[in-house]
Structures are given as C-alpha cells and as structure tokens.
C-alpha positions in Angstrom: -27.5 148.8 21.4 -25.6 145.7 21.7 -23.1 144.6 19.7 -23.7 140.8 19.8 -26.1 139.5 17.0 -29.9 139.6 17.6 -31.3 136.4 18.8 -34.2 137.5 17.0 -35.1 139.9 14.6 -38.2 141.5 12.5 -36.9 143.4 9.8 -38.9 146.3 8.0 -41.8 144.4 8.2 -44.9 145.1 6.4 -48.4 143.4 8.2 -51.6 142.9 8.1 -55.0 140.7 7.6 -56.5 140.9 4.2 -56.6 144.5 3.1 -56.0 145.6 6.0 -52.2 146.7 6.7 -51.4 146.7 10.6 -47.6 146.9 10.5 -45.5 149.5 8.4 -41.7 149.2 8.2 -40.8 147.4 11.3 -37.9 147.1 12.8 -37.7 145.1 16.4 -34.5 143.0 18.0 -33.9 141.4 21.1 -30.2 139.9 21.8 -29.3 136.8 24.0 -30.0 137.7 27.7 -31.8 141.1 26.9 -35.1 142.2 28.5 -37.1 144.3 25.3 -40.6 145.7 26.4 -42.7 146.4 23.8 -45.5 149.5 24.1 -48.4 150.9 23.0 -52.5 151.7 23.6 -54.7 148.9 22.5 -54.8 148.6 18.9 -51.4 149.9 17.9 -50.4 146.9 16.2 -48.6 145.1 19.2 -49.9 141.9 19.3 -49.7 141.5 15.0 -46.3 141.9 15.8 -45.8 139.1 18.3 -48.0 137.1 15.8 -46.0 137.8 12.7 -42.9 137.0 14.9 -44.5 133.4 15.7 -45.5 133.0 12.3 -49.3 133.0 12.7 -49.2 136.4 10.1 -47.2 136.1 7.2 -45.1 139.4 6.3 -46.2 141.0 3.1 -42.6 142.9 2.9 -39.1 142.4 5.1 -38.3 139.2 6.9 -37.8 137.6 10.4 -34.8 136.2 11.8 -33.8 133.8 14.4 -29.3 134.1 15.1 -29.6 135.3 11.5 -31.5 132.7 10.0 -34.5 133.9 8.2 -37.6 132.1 8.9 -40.0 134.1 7.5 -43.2 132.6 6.6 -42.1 129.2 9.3 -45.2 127.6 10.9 -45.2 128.3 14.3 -43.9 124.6 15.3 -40.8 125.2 13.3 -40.4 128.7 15.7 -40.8 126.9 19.1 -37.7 124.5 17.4 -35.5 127.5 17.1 -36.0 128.3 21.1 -38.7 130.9 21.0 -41.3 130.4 23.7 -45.2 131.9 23.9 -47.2 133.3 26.6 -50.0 134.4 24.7 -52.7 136.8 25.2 -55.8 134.8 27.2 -53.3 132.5 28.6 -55.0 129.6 26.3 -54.1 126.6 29.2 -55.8 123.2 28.8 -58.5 124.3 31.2 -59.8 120.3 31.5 -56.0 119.3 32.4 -54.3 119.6 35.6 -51.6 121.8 36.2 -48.7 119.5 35.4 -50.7 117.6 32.1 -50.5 121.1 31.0 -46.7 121.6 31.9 -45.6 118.0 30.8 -47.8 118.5 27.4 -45.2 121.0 26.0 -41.8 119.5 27.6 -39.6 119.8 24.9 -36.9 116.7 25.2 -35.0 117.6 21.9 -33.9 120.9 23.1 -32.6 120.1 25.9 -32.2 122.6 29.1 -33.0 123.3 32.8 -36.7 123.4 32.5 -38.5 120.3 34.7 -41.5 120.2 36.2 -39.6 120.2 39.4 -37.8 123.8 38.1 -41.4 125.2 37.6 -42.7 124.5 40.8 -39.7 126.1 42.5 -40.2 129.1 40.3 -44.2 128.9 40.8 -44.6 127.5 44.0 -48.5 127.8 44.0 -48.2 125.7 40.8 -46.6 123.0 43.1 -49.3 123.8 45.8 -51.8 123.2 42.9 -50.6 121.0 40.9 -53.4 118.0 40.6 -56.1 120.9 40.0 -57.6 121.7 36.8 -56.7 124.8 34.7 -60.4 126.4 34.9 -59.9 125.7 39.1 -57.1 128.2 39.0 -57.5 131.7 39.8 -56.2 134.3 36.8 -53.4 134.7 38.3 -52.4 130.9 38.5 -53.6 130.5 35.1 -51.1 133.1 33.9 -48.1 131.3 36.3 -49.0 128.2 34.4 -49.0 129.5 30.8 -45.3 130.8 31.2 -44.2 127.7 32.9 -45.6 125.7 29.7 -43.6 127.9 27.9 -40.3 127.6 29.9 -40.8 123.8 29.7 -40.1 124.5 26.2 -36.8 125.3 27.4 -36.7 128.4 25.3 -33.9 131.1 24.4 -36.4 133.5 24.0 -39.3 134.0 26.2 -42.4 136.1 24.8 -45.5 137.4 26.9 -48.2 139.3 25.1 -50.2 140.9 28.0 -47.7 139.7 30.7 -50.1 140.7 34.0 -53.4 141.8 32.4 -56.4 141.8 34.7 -54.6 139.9 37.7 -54.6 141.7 41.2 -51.5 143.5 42.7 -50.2 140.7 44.6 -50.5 138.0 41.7 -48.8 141.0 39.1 -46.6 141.3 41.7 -45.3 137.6 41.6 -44.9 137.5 37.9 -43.4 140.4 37.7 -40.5 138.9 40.5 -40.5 135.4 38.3 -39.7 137.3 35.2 -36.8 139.2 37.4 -35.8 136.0 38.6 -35.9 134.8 34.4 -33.4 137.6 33.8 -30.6 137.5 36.2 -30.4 133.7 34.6 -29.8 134.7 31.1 -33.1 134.5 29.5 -33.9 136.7 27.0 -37.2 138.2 26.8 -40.1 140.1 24.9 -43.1 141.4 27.0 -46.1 143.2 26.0 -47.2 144.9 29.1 -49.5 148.2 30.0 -48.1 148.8 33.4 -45.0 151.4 32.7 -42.9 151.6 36.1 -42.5 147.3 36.8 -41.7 147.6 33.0 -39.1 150.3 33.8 -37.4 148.1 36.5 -37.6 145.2 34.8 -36.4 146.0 31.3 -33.2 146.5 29.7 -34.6 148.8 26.5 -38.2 149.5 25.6 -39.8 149.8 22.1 -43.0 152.3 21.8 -45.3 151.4 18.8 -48.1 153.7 17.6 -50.4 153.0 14.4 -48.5 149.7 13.4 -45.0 151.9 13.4 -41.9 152.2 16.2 -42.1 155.9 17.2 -39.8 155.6 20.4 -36.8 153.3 21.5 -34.5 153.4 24.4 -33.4 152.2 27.8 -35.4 152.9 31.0 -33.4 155.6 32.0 -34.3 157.2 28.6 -37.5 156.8 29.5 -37.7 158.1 32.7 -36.3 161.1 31.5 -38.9 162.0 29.2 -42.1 161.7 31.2 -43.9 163.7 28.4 -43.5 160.6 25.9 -45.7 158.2 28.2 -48.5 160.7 27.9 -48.3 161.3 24.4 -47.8 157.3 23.4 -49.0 155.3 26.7 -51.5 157.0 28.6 -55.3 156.3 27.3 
C-alpha cells in the first residue's frame, strides 16, 4: 500500500436504499496516479459503491474523503469540483447531441488542465472521425469512447468507470482498454468496475474483490495471479 495519502477514500461505510442495507463496513482507497479495479458478480454491491462515492447514496455510517477532506453527504456537482470524473454504467451520452456538444457540454474551465476537445480526439480518434454525428448514430463502442472523454474534459484527478467495456466487441474493448493504458502512464488515477479479469490484471496496479456489499479480497495483480482459486470462488458466475 502506498504511503502517500489517498486521493480518495470510503471509510467503513455502511449503504443502502431504504431498508435495504447493500454496503457493510467499507473500506476502499485509491492514491494519486494509482490504477484500483474493483470486483465482483452482479449484485455484490459494486455499483452502490461507486454511487455512494459520487454522492448519489448517502452513507448511513463512516465517511468519504477526497485528499482528506470529508465530503460525505456532497451532491454530486460539489464531487466533480474536487476532480473526480464519471463514466457511468449505460454510458448516459446526450444521444440527440453530436459528439463534440456532448464533449464541450461538460468542459470544465475552472479546473483547469490538459483536457481539449482537440486532446480527446487524439486519444479517440473515431471520435474525431465522428465528431458532427449524433450520440444514438454511434456504435456502443463509440458511445462508451465518448462518455469517458466527457469525463476527461472534466479534467479530473480521478477517473471512475462502472462497467468500463460491457457488451462492446473485442476490438472496441480492446481500444478502451489501450486508452485507459495510455490514461495511466500520464498520471491519472483511476477506479474501474470491470468483468473481464486478465486486461484488468495488466492494467491495474491493486484490485479490490467485493462479495455481499463487503471487501473479501485485496491485492496487486501479481497476488492475484497467484491464487487462481480466488477468481472461481469470487469472479466466476
């Protein structure tokens, strides 16, 4: 574990809708310039946890942080201020905008940073290729390209993707997959949510294995690949 102070941090949090309790005690960081996968089967309280670190579920017990701040309870606005960046779940682009209305509609001037449409397009060059289409005349793939450059043109510290390649075909997973490697050797810190093990593996500097709202596993890749068993017990379907 580093030594540097987390960039951000969930801390014995307790979660849920209603009644219902989805979280239980958890514990998560991810420090400047670190790559954190987070894993799980469906249902295992993944996504609450990316929500309750955006604000959009209010912890019932322990706190979030941002550089040691605590911001529990922050609307999600006050979240994307501190540097913390979205690629949700469903992708959720402006489907009647074109490819750069939906980039230029989240540019974040007050922060500052190296994130232009011009920056995007070299990142995403099928965005570039595309970029007078509609959202709904994108593929999935290209939908997903352009929902983590709206985020990046946040200019965030922290970049999160829940369901980072979901549904797309090889070569499109592929792509992101490089983009996010490409995201890491410049420093960005990021979170991603992701079902498919081995691109996590190369891509990610520690993982964090969630089952039934609680962390039951945490370590680097190489931990991981050393211990086969624990993707069949906590990944496999």
């Amino acid at each position: 574990m580093s030594t540097v102070a987390p960039l951000v941090a969930l801390e014995h949090v307790d979660a849920g809708y209603g009644e219902a309790r989805v979280l239980f005690d958890l514990t998560i960081a991810v420090h400047p310039g670190e790559v954190v996968t987070l894993m799980g089967r469906n249902g295992m309280g993944k996504s609450t946890t990316i929500r309750t670190l955006f604000g959009l579920v209010v912890p019932t017990a322990g706190r979030v942080t941002v550089r040691g701040r605590d911001m529990t309870g922050r609307p999600p606005y006050a979240l994307a201020r501190e540097g913390l960046g979205l690629v949700p779940e469903g992708r959720q682009i402006f489907t009647r905008l074109t490819v750069d209305e939906n980039l230029v509609a989240t540019a974040s001037t007050a922060r500052g940073g190296a994130w232009t449409l011009d920056s995007v397009h070299r990142l995403f060059p099928r965005l570039a290729e595309r970029r007078g289409n509609l959202g709904d005349q994108l593929s999935g793939g290209e939908q997903q390209m352009l929902a983590i450059g709206r985020a990046l043109m946040t200019n965030p510290d922290l970049l999160v993707l829940d369901e980072a390649t979901e549904g797309l075909a090889p070569v499109l997973r592929d792509e992101i997959w490089a983009a996010l490697a490409t995201l890491k050797r410049e420093g960005l810190a990021i979170l991603v949510v992701d079902k498919h093990l081995e691109a996590s593996m190369r891509l990610a500097d520690r993982h964090v294995v969630m089952e039934k709202g609680r962390i039951v596993w945490a370590g680097a890749s190489a931990d991981l690949a050393r211990d086969r068993s624990l993707a069949t017990r906590h990944l496999e379907l």
